[in-house]
Every structure is written in C-alpha cells, then in structure tokens.
C-alpha positions as CSV (number, residue, x, y, z in Angstrom):
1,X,19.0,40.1,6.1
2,X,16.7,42.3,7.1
3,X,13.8,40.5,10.1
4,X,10.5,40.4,9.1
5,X,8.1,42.4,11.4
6,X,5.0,41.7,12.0
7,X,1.7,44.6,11.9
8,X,-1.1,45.0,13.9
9,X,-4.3,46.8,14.1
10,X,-6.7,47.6,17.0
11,X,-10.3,48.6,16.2
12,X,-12.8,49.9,19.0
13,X,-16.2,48.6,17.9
14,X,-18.3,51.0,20.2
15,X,-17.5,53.0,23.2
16,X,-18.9,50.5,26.2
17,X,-17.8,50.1,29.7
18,X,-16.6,46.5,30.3
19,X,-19.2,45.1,33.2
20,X,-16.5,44.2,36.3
21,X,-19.4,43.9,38.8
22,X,-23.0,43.0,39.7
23,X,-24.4,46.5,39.9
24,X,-27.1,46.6,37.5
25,X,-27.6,42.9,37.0
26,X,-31.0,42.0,37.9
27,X,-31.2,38.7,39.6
28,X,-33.0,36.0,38.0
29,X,-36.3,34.6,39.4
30,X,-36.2,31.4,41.1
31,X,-36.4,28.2,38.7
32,X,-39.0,25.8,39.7
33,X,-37.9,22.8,41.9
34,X,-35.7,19.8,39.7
35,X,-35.4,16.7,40.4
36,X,-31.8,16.4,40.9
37,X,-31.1,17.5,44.5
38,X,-28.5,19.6,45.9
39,X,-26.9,16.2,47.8
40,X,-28.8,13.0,46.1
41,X,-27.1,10.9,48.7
42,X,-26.6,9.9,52.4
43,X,-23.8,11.4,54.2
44,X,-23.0,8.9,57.1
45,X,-21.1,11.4,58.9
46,X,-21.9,15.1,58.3
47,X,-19.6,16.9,60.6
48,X,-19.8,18.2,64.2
49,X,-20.8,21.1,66.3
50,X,-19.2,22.0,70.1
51,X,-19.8,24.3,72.6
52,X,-21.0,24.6,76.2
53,X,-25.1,23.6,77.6
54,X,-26.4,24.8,80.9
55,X,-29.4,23.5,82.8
56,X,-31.7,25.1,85.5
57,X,-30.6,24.9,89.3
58,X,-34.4,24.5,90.0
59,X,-37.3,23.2,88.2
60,X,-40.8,22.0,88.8
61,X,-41.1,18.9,90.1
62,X,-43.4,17.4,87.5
63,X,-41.4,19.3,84.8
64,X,-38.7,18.1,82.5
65,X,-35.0,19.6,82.2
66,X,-34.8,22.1,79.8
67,X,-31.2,22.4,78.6
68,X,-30.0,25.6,76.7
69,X,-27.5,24.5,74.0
70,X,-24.4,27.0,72.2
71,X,-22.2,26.2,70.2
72,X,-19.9,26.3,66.8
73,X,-18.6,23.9,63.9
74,X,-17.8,23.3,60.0
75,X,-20.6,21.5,58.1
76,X,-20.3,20.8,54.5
77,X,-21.9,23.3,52.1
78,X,-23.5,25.5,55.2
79,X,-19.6,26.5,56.3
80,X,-19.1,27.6,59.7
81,X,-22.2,27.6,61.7
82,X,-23.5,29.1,64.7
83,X,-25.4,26.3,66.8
84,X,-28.6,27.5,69.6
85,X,-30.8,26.1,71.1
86,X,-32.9,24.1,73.8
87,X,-33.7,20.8,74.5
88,X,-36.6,19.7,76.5
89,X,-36.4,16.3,78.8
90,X,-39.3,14.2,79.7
91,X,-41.4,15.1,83.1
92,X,-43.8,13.3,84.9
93,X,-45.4,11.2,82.2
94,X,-45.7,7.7,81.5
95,X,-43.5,7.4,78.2
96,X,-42.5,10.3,76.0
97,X,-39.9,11.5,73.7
98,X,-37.5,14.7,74.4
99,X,-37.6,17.3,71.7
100,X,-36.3,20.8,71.2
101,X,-35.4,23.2,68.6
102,X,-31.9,24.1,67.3
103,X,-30.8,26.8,65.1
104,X,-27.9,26.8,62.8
105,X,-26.8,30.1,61.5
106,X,-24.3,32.5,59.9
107,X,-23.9,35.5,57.2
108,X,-25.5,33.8,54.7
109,X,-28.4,32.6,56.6
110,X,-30.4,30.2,59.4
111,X,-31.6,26.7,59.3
112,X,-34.2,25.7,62.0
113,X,-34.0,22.5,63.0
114,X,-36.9,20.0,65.1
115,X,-34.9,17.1,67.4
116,X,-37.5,14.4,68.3
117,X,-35.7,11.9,70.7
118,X,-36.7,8.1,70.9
119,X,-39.6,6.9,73.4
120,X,-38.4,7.0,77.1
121,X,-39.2,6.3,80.5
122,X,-40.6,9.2,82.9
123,X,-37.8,11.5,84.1
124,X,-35.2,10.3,81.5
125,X,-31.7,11.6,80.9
126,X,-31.5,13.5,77.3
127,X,-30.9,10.8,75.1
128,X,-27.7,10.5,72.7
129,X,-29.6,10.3,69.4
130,X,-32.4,12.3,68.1
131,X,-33.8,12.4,64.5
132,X,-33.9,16.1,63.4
133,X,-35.8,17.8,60.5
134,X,-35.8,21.4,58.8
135,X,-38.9,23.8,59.9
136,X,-38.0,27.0,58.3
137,X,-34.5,28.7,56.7
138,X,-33.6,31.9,55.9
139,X,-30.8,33.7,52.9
140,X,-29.4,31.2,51.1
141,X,-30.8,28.4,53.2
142,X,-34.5,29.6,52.3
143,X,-35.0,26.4,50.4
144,X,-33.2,23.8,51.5
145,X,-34.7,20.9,53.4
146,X,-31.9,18.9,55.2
147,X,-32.9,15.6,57.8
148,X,-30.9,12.9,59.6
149,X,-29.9,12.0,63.1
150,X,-27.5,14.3,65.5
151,X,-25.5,12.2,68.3
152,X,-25.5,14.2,71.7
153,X,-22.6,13.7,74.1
154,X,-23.1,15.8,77.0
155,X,-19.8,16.2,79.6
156,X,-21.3,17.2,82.7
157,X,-18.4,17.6,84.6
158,X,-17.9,20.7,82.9
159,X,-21.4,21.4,81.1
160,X,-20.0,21.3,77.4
161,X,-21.1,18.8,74.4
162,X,-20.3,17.5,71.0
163,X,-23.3,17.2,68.2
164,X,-22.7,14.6,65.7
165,X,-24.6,15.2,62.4
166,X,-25.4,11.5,61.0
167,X,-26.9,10.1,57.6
168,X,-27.9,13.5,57.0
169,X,-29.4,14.1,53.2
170,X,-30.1,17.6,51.9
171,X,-32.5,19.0,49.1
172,X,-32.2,22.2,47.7
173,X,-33.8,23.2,44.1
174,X,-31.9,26.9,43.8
175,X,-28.7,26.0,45.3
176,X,-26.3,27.7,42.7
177,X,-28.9,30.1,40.8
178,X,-27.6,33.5,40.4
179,X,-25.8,36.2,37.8
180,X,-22.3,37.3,37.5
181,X,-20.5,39.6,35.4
182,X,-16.8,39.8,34.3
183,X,-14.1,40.1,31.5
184,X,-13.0,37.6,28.9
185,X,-10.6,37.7,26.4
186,X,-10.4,35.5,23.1
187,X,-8.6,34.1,20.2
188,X,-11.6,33.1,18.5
189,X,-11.0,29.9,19.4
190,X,-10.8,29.5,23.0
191,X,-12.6,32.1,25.6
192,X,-10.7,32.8,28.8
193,X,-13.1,34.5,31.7
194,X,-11.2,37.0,33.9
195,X,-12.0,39.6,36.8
196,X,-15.4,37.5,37.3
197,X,-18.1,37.7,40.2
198,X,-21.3,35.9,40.6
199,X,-24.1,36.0,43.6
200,X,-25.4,32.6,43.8
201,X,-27.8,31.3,46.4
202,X,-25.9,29.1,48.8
203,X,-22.6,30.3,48.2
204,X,-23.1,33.5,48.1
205,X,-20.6,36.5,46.7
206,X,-18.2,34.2,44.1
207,X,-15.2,34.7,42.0
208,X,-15.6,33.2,38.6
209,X,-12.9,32.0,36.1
210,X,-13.1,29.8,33.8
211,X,-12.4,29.3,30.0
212,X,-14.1,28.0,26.8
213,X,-13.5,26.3,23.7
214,X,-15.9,26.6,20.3
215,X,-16.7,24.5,17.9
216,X,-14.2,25.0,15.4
217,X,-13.3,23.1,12.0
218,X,-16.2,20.6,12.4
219,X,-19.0,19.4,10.5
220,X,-20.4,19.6,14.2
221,X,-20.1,19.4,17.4
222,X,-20.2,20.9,20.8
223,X,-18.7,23.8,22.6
224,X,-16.9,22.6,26.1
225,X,-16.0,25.0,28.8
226,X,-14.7,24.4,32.5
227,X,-16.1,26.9,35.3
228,X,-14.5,27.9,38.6
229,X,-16.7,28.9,41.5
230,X,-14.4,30.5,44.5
231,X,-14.8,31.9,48.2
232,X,-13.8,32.0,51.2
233,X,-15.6,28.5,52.1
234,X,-14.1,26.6,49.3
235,X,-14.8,26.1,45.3
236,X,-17.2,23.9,42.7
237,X,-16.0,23.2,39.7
238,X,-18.2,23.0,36.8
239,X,-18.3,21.2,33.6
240,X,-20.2,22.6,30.4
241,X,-21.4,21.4,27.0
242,X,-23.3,23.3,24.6
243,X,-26.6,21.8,22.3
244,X,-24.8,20.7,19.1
245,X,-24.1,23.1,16.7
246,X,-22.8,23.2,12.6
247,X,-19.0,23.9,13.0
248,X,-17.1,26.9,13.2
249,X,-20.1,29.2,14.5
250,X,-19.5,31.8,17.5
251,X,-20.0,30.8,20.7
252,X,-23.5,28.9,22.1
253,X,-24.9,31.1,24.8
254,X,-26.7,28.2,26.4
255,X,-24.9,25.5,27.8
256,X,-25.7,22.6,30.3
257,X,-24.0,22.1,33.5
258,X,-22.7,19.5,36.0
259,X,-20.8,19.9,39.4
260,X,-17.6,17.5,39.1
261,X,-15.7,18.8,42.0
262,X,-16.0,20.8,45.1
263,X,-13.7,21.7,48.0
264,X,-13.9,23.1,51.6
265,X,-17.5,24.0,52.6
266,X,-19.2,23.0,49.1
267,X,-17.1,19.3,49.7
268,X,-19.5,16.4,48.1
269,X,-21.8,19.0,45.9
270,X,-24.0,17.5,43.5
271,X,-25.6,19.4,41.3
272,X,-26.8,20.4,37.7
273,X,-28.2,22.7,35.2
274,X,-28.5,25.2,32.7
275,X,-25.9,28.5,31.8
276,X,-26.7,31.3,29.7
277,X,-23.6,33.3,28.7
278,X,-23.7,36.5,27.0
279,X,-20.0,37.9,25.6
280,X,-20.2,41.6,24.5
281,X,-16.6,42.4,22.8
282,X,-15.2,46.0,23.4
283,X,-12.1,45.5,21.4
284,X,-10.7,43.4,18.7
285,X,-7.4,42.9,17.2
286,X,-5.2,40.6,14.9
287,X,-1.6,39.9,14.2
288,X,-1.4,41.0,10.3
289,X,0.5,39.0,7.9
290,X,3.2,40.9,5.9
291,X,3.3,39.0,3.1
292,X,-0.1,39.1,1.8
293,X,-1.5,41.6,4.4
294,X,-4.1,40.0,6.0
295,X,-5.2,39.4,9.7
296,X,-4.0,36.1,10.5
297,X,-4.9,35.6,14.8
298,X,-7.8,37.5,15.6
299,X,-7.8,38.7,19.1
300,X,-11.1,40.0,21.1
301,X,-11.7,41.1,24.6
302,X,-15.0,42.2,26.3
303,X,-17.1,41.9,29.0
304,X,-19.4,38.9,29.6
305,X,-22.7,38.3,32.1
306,X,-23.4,34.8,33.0
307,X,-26.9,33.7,34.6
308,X,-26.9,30.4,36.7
309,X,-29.9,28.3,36.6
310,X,-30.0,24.7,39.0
C-alpha cells in the first residue's frame, strides 16, 4: 500500500525585512496621567539600603551634625540602587526637625528624595524615623512620585547604617509605555511572538514573548493573549482582551491590558492599559490536502510592532 504524502506550497507575499529590533521605531508620546497608579497600595516594608556614613571631626558650635550617607540595596521596581546623601542634625535652636536630601540612582535613572525628621530638642541625635518625599527624578524615574517613612540605624562603632523603606506608596502614570518589535509566527488560529524587544519606561530594554488566540468559530467574542516582559531585574506578566468582535475575523490590533504577575525587581506591579499590535506577514504556507487538493492548515510568519500605552 502505497503512504499517502502530503504537499505543500510556500508563497512570498512581498519582499520585506522582518523588524528584529527597535531601530526605526519612533517612541510614542507620553499618555496623559490615569488613574490607576503604578502601586495603588501601601507597601509596609519596601526593602533596605546599607552602606557606610561619616561625620565631621569639627563643627561650629551652634551648628548641627551634618552626616554624609553611601550606600547600596534592592528595592522593588527601582532594582539595585545607588543610595547618597546628607543628613543635617539640629543646632542651637529651641525645637526643630533634621532633614537632608538622599539620592537613589542607577542606569536607568535618579530619584531625589526630601527626609523631614520629627520635632526634637536642641542638639539632638539623628532620629531613627523620617518621612521622605520625591523632589525631582530622572530616565525612567522622571515621573514617578514615591513617599513613606525610611528607618535609620546608625552603628557608630564602625560608622555604617541600614535604611529601612516603610509604608512606602508609588505613583507613576508612564510606567510601562514604550514600542517593541519582533517575529511571530501563526496558524491562523493562535499567534506565537518570537525574537521580541521593547523599551518601556521603567523597565527599560525588554524581551517580549508571548502568544495569542483569535476569535475563531464564534458568533462573537474576544481575542485573549498572555504577554511576557523580561530583564535582567525580573518579569511582568500581562493579560490581554480585545473589544468584542463578529467571529472568525483576523486579529484585533487593540487590546486592553492588566499586570497579573511580576517577579524580581518589578515584584507587586500593578498596572493597566491599552496595546496596539500590528502583524505584517512575510511568508505564508499550508499543508495541502491530497485528496481534494486544497490547503488544509494555513501557516503565516512575519514581523510584528507592538506599542505600550499605561
């Protein structure tokens, strides 16, 4: 008995080079401000900070100690940080409060922060707790506004110190904008996203996988598709649905968003928003069937551009 063989056919639609990177990708404009925040919630405990302080041999008499802070840690969705500094104690005066300015920073950018301490005596100690607000950021941290209350545990046996970051809440309206560019390939059905990059505000340089499922055989319905955001600081994960649609029509381009997992840096991401997704096929194929000669699984690949609004 001779085996059945099945046929198939490739067709180039046009000749067009498959977008693997961001060069040429124009970055889209800042959306205006939503109202679901970056972290709608209070984080009790933040993370901490270490390093070494040093203090002045000699000061004024009326003057308070100034002490120069530097220092390192992990913080949620900033990653590893840089942490500089000073802190200014109380002098001569009646009652007053300590205050300084610290600066967190890395690659992707800087957060300035104001420390206000609470209301002390004349000549006080640096207190343990000071309530701290954002005066200016830079990169990716441009718009975020982060406040809480950092717990200071100087050792001055040998001039280092812990910072604890406490009920600390962050706002940031652009925290995942950004384009990316990659490959897919596709059964008609269901979209698989390949060789994917994205630069996105707070994360900065991403991989992106994911894949996609269409409407199919339905008087209607949505499309679905599950998004992968990865680096070196950790990944979000994504959920997507699509506006309805009549059944069995190509792919949506627009879909809405929501953050359901996050690891490493990006850990307790909350976040939402619109996709636009753009799939330009370079190839397609199909299985043919031998009996009555016609293509029976359609196969396409391409490249696809993705834009990021939240």
């Amino acid at each position: 008995m001779r085996r059945r063989r099945t046929g198939y056919v490739s067709e180039v639609l046009e000749c067009r080079l498959v977008p693997t990177s961001l060069v040429g990708i124009q970055k889209p404009a800042a959306v205006a401000a939503v109202e679901s925040p970056l972290l709608n919630q209070i984080h009790h405990v933040f993370g901490t900070v270490s390093g070494t302080y040093s203090s002045p041999s000699f000061f004024g008499i009326d003057d308070g100690v100034t002490n120069t802070f530097q220092g390192q840690g992990n913080l949620p969705l900033l990653g590893q940080v840089q942490f500089q500094g000073t802190l200014q104690g109380l002098g001569n005066i009646a009652f007053g409060q300590a205050n300084g300015e610290i600066t967190l920073s890395n690659s992707l950018g800087s957060l300035t922060l104001e420390l206000v301490g609470p209301n002390q005596k004349s000549f006080a100690l640096l207190p343990q707790d000071f309530q701290f607000s954002v005066v200016s950021g830079t990169g990716a941290f441009a718009s975020i506004q982060m406040r809480g209350t950092i717990h200071l545990v100087q050792h001055s046996n040998n001039q280092t110190f812990s910072a604890t970051f406490l009920s600390v809440k962050i706002n940031d309206a652009v925290a995942l904008t950004g384009p990316g560019a990659g490959n897919f390939t596709s059964n008609s059905a269901t979209y698989q996203l390949t060789d994917g990059t994205a630069s996105l505000e707070i994360m900065g340089q991403v991989n992106v996988t994911g894949t996609f499922q269409g409407i199919g055989f339905t008087t209607t319905g949505r499309a679905t598709g599950k998004l992968t955001l990865t680096n070196s600081h950790g990944s979000v994960m994504l959920s997507l649905a699509s506006p309805v649609h009549h059944g069995f029509v190509p792919l949506p381009t627009q879909f809405q968003f929501k953050v359901t997992g996050a690891t490493g840096a990006y850990k307790g991401l909350s976040k939402s928003g619109s996709i636009e997704l753009t799939f330009t096929p370079t190839l397609w194929a199909s299985s043919i069937n031998p009996v009555h000669s016609l293509p029976i699984v359609p196969f396409f690949a391409g490249g696809f551009t993705i834009a990021i609004h939240a």
